[in-house]
C-alpha positions in Angstrom: 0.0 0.0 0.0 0.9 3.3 -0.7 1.5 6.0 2.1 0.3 9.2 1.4 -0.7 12.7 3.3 -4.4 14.2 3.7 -5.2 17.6 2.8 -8.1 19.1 2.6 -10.5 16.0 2.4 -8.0 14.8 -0.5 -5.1 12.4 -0.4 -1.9 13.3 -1.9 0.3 9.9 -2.8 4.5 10.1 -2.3 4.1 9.9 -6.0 2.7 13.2 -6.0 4.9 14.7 -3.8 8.2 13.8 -5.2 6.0 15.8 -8.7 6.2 19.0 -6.2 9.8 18.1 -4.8 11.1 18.0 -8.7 9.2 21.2 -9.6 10.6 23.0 -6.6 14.2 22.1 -7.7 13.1 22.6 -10.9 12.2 26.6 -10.1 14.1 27.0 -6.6 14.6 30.4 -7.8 11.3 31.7 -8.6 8.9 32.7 -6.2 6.0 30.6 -4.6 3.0 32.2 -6.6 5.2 30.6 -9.9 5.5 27.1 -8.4 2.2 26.9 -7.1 0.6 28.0 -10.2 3.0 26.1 -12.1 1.6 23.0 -9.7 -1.8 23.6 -10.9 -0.9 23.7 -14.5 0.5 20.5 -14.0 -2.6 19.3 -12.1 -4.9 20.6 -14.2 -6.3 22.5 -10.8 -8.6 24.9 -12.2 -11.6 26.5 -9.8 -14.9 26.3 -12.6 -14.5 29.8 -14.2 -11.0 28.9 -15.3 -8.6 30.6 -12.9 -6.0 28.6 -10.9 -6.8 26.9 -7.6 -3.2 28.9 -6.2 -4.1 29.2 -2.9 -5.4 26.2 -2.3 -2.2 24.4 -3.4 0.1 27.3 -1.7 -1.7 25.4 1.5 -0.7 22.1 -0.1 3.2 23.5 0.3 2.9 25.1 3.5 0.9 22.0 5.4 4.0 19.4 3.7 6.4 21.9 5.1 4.9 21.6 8.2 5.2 17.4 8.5 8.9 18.0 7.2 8.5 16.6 4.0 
């Protein structure tokens, strides 16, 4: 099985996280609104009129910050 983490009623696999670990290497020099927009590009994270979910995947960084990973 799997492990994974829980945010905001959705699990996120180690799969997906090593995605965000590779982006953030990718762009360690551009600024968090570019990697989490970048994240939801990606994802295909769009709210229904179109624009980016950023925030809600800025809290997607922050809360894996948090547990250390």
């Amino acid at each position: 099985m799997e492990e994974w983490i829980r945010y905001r009623g959705k699990n996120y696999t180690f799969r997906e996280i090593n995605e965000i670990r590779e982006i953030l290497i990718a762009y360690r020099d551009r600024s968090r609104r570019f990697i989490s927009q970048e994240i939801c590009r990606r994802w295909g994270w769009r709210q229904p009129n179109g624009v980016l979910k950023d925030m809600i995947c800025r809290g997607l960084l922050l809360q894996l910050e948090v547990q250390g990973f």
